[in-house]
Every structure is written in C-alpha cells, then in structure tokens.
NUVEX-85705 format. One record per residue: x, y, z of N, C-alpha, C, O in turn; residue in three letters. Coordinates in steps of 0.001 Angstrom, whole numbers. Each point is the difference from the previous one (the first is absolute). Layout:
<sites>
<site n_x="X" n_y="Y" n_z="Z" ca_x="X" ca_y="Y" ca_z="Z" c_x="X" c_y="Y" c_z="Z" o_x="X" o_y="Y" o_z="Z" residuo="ALA"/>
...
</sites>
This chain:
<sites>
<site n_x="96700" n_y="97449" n_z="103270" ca_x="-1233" ca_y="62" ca_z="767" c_x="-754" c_y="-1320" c_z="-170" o_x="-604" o_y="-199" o_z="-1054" residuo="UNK"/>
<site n_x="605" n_y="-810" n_z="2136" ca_x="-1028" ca_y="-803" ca_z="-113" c_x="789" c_y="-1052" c_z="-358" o_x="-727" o_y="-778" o_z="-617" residuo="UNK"/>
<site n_x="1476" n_y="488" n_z="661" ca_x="667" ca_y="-1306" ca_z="-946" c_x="-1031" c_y="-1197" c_z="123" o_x="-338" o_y="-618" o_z="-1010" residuo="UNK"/>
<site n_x="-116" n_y="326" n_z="2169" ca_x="-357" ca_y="-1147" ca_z="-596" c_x="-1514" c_y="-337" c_z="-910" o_x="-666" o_y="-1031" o_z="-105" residuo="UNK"/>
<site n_x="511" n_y="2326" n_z="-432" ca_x="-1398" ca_y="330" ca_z="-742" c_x="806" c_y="695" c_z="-1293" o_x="-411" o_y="1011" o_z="-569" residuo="UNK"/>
<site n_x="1315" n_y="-1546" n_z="302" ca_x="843" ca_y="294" ca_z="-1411" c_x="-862" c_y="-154" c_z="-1112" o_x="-449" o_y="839" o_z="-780" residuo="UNK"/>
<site n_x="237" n_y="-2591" n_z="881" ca_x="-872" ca_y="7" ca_z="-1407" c_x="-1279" c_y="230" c_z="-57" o_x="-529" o_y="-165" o_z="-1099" residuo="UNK"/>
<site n_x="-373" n_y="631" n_z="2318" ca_x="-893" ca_y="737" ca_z="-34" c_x="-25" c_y="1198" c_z="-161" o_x="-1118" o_y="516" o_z="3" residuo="UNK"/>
<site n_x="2087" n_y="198" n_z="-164" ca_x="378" ca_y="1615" ca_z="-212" c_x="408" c_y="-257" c_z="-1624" o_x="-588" o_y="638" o_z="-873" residuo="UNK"/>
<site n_x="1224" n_y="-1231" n_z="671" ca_x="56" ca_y="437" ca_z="-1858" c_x="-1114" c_y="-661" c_z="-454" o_x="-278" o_y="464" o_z="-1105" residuo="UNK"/>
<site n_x="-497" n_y="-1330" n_z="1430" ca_x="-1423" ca_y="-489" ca_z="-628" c_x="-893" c_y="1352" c_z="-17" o_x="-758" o_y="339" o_z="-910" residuo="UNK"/>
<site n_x="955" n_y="199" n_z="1842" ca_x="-1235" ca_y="1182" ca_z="710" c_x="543" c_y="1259" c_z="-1013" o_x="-777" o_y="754" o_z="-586" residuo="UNK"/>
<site n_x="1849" n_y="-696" n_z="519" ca_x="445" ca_y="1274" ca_z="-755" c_x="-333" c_y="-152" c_z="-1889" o_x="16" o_y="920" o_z="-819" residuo="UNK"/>
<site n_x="-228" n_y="-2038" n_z="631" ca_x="7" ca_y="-322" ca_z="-1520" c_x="-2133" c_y="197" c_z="13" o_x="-571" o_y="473" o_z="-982" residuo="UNK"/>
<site n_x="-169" n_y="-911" n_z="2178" ca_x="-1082" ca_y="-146" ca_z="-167" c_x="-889" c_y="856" c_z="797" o_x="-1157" o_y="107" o_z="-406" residuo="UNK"/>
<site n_x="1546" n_y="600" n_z="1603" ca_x="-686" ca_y="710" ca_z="597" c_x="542" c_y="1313" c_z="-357" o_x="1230" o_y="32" o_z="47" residuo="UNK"/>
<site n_x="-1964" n_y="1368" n_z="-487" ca_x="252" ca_y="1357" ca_z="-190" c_x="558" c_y="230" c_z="1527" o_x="1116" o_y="203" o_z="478" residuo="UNK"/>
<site n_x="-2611" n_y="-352" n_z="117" ca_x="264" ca_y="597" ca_z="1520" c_x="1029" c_y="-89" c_z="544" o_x="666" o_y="1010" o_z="227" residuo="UNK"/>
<site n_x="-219" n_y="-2349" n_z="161" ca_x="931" ca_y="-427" ca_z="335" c_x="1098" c_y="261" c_z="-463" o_x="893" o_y="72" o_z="845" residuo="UNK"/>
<site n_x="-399" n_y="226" n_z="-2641" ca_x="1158" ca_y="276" ca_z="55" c_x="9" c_y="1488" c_z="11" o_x="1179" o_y="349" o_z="-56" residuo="UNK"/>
<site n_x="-1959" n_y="666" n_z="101" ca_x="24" ca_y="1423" ca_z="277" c_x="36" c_y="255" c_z="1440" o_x="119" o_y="1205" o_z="223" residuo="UNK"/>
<site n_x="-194" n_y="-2067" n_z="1037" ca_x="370" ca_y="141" ca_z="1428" c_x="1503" c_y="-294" c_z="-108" o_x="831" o_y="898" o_z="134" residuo="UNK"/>
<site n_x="-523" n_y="-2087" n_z="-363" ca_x="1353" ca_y="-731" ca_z="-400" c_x="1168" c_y="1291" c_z="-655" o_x="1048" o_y="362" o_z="534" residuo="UNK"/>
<site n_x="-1671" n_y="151" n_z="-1878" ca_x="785" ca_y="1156" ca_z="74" c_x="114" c_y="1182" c_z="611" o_x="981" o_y="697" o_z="-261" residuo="UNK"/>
<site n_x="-1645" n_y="-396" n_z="887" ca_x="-185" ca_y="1409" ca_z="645" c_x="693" c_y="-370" c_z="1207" o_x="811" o_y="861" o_z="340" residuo="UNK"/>
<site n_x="-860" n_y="-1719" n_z="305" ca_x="1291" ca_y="-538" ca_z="1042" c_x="1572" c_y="26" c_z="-352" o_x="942" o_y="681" o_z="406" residuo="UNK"/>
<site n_x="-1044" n_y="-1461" n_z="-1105" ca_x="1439" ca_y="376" ca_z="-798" c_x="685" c_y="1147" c_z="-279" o_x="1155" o_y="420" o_z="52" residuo="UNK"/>
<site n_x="-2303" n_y="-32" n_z="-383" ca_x="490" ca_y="1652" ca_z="-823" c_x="273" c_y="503" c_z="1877" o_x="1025" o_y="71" o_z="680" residuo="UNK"/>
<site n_x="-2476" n_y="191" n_z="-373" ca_x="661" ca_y="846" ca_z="1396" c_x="1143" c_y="-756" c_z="1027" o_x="682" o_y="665" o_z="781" residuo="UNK"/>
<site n_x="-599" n_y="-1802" n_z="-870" ca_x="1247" ca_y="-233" ca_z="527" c_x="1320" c_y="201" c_z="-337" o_x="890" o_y="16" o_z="850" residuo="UNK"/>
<site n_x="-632" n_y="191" n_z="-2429" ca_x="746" ca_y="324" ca_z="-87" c_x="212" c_y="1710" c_z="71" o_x="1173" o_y="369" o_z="67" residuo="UNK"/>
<site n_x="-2026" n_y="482" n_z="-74" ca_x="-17" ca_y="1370" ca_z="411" c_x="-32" c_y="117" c_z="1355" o_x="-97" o_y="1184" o_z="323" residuo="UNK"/>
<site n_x="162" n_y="-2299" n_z="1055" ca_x="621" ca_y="166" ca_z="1042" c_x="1595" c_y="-317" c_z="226" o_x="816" o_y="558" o_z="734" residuo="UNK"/>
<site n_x="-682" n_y="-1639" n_z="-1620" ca_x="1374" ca_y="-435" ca_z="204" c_x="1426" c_y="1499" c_z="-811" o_x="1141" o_y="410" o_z="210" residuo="UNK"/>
<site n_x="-2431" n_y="-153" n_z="-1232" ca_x="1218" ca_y="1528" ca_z="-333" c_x="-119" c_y="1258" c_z="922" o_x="601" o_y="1009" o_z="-369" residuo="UNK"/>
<site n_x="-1219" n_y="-977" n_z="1370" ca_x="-909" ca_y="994" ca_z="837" c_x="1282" c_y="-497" c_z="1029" o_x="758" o_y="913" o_z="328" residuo="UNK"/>
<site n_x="-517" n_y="-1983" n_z="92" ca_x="568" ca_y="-271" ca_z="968" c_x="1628" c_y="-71" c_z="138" o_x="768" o_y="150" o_z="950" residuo="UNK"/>
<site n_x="-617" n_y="-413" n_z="-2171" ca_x="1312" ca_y="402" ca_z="-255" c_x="1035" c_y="1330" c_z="-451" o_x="1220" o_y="75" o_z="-145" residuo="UNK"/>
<site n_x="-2477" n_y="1046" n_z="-18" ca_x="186" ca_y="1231" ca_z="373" c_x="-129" c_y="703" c_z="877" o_x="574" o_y="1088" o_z="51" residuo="UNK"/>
<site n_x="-1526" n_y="-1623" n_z="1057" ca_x="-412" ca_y="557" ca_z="1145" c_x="689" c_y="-130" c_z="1553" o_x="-139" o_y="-1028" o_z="664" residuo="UNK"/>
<site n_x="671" n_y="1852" n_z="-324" ca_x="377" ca_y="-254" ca_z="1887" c_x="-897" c_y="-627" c_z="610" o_x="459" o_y="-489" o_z="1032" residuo="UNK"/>
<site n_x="-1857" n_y="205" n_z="-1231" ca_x="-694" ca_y="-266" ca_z="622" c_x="-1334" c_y="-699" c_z="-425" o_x="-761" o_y="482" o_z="-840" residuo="UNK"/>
<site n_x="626" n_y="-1224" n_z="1253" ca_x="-1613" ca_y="-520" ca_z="-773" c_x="-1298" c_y="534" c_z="976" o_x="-1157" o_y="-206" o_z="-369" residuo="UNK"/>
<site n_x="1395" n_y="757" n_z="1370" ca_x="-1171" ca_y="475" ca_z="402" c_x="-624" c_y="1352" c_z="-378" o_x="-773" o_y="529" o_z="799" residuo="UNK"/>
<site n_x="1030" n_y="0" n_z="-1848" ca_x="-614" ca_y="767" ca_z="-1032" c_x="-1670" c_y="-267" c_z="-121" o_x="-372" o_y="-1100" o_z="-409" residuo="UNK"/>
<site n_x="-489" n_y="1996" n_z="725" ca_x="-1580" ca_y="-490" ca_z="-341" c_x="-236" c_y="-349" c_z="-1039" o_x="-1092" o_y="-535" o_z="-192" residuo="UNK"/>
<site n_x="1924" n_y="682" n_z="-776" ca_x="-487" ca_y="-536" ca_z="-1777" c_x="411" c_y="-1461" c_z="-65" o_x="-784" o_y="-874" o_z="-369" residuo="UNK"/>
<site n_x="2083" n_y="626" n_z="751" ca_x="584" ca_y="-1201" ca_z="492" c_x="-775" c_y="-992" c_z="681" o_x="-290" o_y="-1137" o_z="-371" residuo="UNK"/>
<site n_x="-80" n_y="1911" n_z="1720" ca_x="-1176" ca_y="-1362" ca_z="503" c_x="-1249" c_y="283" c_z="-293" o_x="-725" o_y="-139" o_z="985" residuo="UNK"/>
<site n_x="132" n_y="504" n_z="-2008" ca_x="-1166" ca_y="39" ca_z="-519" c_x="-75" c_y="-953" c_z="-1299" o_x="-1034" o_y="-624" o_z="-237" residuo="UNK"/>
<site n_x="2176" n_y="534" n_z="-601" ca_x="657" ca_y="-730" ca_z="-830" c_x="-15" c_y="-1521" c_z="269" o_x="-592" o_y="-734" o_z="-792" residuo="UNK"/>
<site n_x="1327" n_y="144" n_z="2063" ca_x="211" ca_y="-897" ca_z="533" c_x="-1378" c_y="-724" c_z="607" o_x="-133" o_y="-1191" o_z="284" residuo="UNK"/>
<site n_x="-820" n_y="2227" n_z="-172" ca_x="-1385" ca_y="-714" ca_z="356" c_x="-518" c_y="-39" c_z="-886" o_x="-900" o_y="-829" o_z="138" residuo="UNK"/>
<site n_x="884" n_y="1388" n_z="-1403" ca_x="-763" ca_y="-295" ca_z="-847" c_x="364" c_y="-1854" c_z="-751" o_x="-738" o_y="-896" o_z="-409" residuo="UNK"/>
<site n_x="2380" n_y="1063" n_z="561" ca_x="804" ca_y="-1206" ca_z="-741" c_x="-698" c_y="-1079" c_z="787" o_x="-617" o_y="-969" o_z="-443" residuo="UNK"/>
<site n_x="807" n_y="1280" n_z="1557" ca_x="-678" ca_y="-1392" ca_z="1384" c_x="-1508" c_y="-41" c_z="-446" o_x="-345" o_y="-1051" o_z="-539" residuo="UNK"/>
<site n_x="-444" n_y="1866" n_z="656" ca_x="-1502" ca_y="-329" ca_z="-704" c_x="91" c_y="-632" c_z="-1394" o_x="-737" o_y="-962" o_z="-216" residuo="UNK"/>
<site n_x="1337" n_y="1276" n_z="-497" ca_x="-159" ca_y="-593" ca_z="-1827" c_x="469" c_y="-1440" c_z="541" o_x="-654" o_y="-984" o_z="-346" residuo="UNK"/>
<site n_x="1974" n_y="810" n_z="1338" ca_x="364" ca_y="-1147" ca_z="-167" c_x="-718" c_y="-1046" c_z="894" o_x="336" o_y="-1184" o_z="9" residuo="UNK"/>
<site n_x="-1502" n_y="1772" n_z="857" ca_x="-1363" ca_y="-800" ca_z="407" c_x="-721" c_y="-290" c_z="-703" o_x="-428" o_y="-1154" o_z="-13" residuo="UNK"/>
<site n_x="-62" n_y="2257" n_z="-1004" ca_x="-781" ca_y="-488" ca_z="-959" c_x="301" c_y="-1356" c_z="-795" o_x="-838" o_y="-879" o_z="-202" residuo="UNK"/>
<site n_x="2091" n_y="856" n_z="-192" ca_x="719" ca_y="-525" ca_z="-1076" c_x="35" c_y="-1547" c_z="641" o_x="-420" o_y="-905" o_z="-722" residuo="UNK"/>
<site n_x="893" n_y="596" n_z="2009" ca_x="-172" ca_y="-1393" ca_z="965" c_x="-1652" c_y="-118" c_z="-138" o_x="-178" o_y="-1061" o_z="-599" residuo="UNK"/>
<site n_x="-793" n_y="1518" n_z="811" ca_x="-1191" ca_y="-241" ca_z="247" c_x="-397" c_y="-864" c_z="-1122" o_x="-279" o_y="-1194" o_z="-109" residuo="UNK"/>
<site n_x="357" n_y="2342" n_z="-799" ca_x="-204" ca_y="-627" ca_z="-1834" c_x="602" c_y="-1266" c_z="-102" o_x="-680" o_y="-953" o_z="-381" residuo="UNK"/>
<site n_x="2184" n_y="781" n_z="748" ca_x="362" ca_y="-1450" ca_z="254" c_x="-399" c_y="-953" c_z="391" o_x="107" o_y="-1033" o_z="-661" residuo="UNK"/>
<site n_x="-731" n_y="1061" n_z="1928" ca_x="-815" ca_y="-828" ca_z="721" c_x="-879" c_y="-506" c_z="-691" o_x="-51" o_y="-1165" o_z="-394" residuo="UNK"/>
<site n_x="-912" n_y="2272" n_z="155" ca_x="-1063" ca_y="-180" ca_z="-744" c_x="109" c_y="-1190" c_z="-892" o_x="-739" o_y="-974" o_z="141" residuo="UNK"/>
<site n_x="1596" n_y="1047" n_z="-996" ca_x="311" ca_y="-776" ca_z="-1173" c_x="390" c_y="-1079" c_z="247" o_x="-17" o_y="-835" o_z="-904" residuo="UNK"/>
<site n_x="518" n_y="468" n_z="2257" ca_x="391" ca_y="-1062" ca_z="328" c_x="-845" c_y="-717" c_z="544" o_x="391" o_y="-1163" o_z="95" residuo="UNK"/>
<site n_x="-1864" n_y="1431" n_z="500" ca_x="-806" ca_y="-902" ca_z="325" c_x="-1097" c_y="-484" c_z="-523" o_x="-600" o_y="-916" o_z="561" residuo="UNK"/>
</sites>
C-alpha cells in the first residue's frame, strides 16, 4: 500500500499511535477479506461488501494522514 510513502509509513508507525492503529486495522481486515474470499463463491455477500468499504475508508484515511505529513 502506498509504495511510494514507504519511508513515511514506517516513520509514522514507530511515532504516530493513530496512525499505526488505522495502518493495522487495515491489514488485519484485509487480510480477513482475502481469507473470506478464498472460501467464498462469491464476494457479493453483504458482510463482504461492507468489509471492503470499510478497508477503502481506513485506506483514505491512511493516504490523507500521508499527505498531511508530507506538506
């Protein structure tokens, strides 16, 4: 996620809480879609795309915070 805000993502994770408690909670739920999906016929399950919007919001948040830091 983000490559080219690499070393702004492990700076942020060693110094910002916030930031690295969004950072994980993405992770975590992404990887509870990627096992969701590889059991499932189908991803259009309502838990599934409720899941997937939440991952897309954290991972707005998470670019914003980037920005932020970058200007």
């Amino acid at each position: 996620m983000f490559p080219e805000y690499r070393d702004l993502i492990t700076t942020l994770k060693t110094t910002d809480n916030h930031f690295l408690k969004k950072f994980n909670e993405h992770n975590q739920l992404d990887a509870e879609i990627i096992e969701l999906e590889k059991h499932s016929s189908s991803d259009a399950t309502p838990e599934l795309k409720l899941m997937k919007t939440k991952r897309l919001h954290l991972k707005e948040q998470i670019f914003e915070m980037l920005k932020s830091h970058q200007e």
